[in-house]
N, C-alpha and C positions, 0 to 999 in steps of 0.2 A: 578297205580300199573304196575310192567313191565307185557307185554306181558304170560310173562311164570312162572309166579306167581299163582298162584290156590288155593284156597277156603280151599283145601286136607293142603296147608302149613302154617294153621293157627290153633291152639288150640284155643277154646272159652270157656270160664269159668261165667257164667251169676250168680251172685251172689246175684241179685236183682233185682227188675223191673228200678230200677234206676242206677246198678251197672254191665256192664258189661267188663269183661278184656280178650283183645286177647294176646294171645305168638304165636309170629310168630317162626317156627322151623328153618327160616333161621338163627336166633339167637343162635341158638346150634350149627352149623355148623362151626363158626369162630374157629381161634387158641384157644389152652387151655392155662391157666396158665402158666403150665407145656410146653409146644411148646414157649411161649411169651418171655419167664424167660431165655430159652436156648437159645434162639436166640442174647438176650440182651445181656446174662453176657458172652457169644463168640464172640458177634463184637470185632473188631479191638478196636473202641470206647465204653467202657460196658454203658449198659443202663438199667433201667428197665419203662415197659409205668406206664405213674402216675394214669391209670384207675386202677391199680389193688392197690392201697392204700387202697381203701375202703370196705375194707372187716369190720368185725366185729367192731374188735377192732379198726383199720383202722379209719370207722364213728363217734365210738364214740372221739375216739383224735380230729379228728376236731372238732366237735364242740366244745368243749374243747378250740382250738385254735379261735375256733369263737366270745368266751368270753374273751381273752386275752384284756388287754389294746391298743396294739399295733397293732391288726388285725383290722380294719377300716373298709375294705371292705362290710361286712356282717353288721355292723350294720349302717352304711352310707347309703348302697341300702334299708334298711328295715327303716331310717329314710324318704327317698325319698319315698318310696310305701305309707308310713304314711300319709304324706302330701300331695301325687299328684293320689290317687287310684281314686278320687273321681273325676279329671279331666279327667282322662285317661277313666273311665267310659262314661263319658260325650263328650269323643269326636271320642271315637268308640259306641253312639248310637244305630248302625244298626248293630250291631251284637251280636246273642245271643251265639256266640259261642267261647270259649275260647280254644288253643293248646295252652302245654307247653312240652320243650323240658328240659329231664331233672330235670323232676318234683321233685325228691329225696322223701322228707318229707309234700312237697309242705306247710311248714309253711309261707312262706313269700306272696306263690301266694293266704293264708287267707284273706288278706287285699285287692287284686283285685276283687276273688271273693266275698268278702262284699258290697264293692261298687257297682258292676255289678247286685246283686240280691236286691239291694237297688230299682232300678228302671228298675227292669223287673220281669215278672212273674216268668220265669223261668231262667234257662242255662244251655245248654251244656258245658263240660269241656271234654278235650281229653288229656291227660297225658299221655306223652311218656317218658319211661326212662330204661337201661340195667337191671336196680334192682326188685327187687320184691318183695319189699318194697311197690312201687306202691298198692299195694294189698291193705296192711292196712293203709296207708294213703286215699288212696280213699275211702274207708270203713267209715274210721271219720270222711272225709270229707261229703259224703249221711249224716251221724249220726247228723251234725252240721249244714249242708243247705238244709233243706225239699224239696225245689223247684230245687235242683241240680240234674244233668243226667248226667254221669261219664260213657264215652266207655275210659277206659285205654289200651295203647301198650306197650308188653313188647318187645321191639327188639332194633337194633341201632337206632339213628335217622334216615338217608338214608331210609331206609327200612321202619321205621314206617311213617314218610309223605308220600313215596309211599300207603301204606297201606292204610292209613287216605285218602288221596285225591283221593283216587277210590271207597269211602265211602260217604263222604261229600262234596259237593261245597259249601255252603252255606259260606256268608262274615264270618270273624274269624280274632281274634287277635292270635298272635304266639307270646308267651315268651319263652325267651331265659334269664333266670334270671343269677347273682349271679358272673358275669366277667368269664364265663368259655369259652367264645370266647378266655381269654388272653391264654389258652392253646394251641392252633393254632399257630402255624407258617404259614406269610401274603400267602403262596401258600395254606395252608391247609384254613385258616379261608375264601378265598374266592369261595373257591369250595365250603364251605359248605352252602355260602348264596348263590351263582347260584345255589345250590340243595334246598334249600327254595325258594327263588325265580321263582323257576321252579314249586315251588308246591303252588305259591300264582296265587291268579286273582286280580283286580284292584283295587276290595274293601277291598283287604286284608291290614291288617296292622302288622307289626314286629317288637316286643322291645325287645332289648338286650342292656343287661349290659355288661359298659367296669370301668375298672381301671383307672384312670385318671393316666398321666408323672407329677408326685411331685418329690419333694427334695428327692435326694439318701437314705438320714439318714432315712426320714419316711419310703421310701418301705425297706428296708434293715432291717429294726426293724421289721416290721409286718412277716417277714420271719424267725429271729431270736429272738423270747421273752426269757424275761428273766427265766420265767419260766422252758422254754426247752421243750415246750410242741409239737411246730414245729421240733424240734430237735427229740423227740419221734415219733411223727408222721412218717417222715421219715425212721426211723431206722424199724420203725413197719414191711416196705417190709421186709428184712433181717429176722426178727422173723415168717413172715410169708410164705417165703419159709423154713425155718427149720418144720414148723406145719403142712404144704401142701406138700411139696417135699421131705422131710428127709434131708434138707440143714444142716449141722454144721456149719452157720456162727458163731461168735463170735461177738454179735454186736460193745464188748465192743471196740474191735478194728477198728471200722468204726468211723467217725465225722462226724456230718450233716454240712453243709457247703450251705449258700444261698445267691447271691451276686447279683449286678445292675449293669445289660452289658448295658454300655450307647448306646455304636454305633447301639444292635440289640434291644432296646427299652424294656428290656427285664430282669425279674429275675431267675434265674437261677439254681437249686436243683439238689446236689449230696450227692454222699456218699462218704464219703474220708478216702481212707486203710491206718490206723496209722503208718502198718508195712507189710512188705513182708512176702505174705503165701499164703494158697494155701486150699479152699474150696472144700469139695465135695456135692453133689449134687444126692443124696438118689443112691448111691453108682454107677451111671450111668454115670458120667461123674465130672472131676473137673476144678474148675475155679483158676487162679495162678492171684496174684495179687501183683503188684511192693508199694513199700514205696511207698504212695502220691499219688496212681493211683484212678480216680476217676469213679465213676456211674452216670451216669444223671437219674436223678429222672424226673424232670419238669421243664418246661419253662412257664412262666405267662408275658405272654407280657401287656406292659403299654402303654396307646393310649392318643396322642393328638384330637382335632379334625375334623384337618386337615386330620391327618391320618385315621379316624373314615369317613374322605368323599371320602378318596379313596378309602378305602375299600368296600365303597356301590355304588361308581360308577364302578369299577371294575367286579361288582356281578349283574349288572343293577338292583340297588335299588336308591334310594333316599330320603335324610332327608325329615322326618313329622314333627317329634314334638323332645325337644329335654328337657329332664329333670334331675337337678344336684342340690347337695345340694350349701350351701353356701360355700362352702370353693374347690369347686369343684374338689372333690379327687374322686368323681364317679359320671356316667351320666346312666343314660335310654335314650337309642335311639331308634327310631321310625323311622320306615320306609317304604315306598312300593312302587311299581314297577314305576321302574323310568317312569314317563310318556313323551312318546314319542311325536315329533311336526309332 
């Protein structure tokens, strides 16, 4: 924890002998919405950040798009967990303690935690994640594993492994599920493993999922289904400043639009104005928009794994264990601190 971090900037919520959940207030302090939203749609370049997708309705379109035919991701890494929980168990032995960053629903991290409680008494679990949601997924989680012990963090990541690691030392596997490293850009995704890294010791171990570099056509589909379900997803921001801000966009006049920048490894989410007009923004301020002019939504970058080893020597980590399906469209990487000669 930094230095000037205090006890005072921590809410605790104990909801059971096995159930306890901190909110840290540095978490309320960040930009609002409302500050995030204006900032984007007045760049030179409009943007809007793709955390704020997940609102309600938001959550529920994804998984929505989670069941699509052409969305891969989610059910490849849940094919992997399937097959390799029981390994992964087995070769993190010495620890009863599990972090996960970005816990959401934590349905997927069910399959680790079964394995893990398979051959040990007990386990600690530490879930970290912006939502608070956390709440009742943790909840179901006690309901469903007798022998579970859930301290959940509600804050950023940064802030909850400082939190956590002024808490516990004890060995710990860290997940990092579900390819939400490919939202980084290589400056941002390596700061945020030197910020892991910095909160590991030598027994530690760290798996994240990445997106495998495939054929254009497959990443380009799983972004655009036929459905339109990605296509709604997206549009969803636009409806959700009208709900939140008094925005009058007009969705009808936006196009979701998602494409594969080969040179930046990378797929690529906007919103594209059909035609020239001009937004306002709960009567505070308006936004003018040219025919064709675009929003970046998201970036989801696509990793070989080459670039998967520069990115952990870059962060001083390095490969453990390395786990992929058969057609290797996603990996689990494993990792821990590069050991020194």
């Amino acid at each position: 924890m930094n230095q000037d971090t205090k006890i005072s900037d921590v809410n605790v919520f104990k909801f059971s002998d096995r159930l306890t959940v901190y909110l840290l207030e540095s978490f309320s302090k960040t930009n609002s919405f409302s500050e995030d939203v204006r900032a984007g749609l007045t760049n030179a370049r409009k943007y809007l950040l793709p955390k704020y997708f997940y609102d309600e309705r938001g959550s529920m379109l994804f998984e929505k798009i989670c069941n699509t035919k052409e969305y891969y991701p989610t059910r490849t890494e849940t094919e992997i967990l399937k097959n390799m929980s029981g390994e992964i168990s087995e070769r993190n032995k010495d620890k009863d303690l599990l972090v996960e960053l970005g816990s959401g629903s934590s349905v997927k991290t069910n399959m680790i935690l079964s394995s893990f409680l398979e051959t040990r008494k007990s386990l600690n679990y530490t879930p970290i994640d912006v939502s608070k949601i956390l709440i009742e997924s943790s909840k179901k989680l006690t309901q469903r594993f007798e022998n579970l012990y859930i301290k959940g963090i509600i804050s950023f990541y940064e802030e909850g492994m400082d939190f956590f690691s002024s808490m516990d030392k004890s060995p710990k596997l860290i997940l990092f599920l579900g390819s939400s490293i490919g939202n980084f850009s290589k400056y941002e995704a390596v700061n945020f493993l030197k910020m892991l890294s910095g909160n590991m010791n030598k027994e530690d171990r760290l798996i994240i999922g990445f997106d495998m570099l495939k054929d254009k056509e497959i990443l380009e589909s799983a972004y655009n289904d036929a459905c339109g379900i990605t296509a709604e997803f997206n549009l969803n921001l636009l409806h959700r400043i009208n709900r939140e801000l008094g925005g009058n966009f007009d969705a009808k006049k936006f196009r979701h639009e998602a494409l594969f920048n080969e040179g930046k490894s990378r797929i690529e989410m906007y919103l594209v104005s059909q035609e020239k007009l001009s937004v306002n923004i709960d009567a505070c301020y308006t936004v003018d928009f040219e025919k064709g002019e675009k929003i970046h939504t998201e970036n989801s970058y696509k990793y070989s794994r080459e670039m998967i080893h520069e990115l952990a020597e870059d962060s001083g980590l390095e490969f453990s264990d390395y786990y992929s399906d058969r057609k290797n469209y996603f990996s689990l990487c494993t990792f821990r601190l590069h050991q020194k000669l």
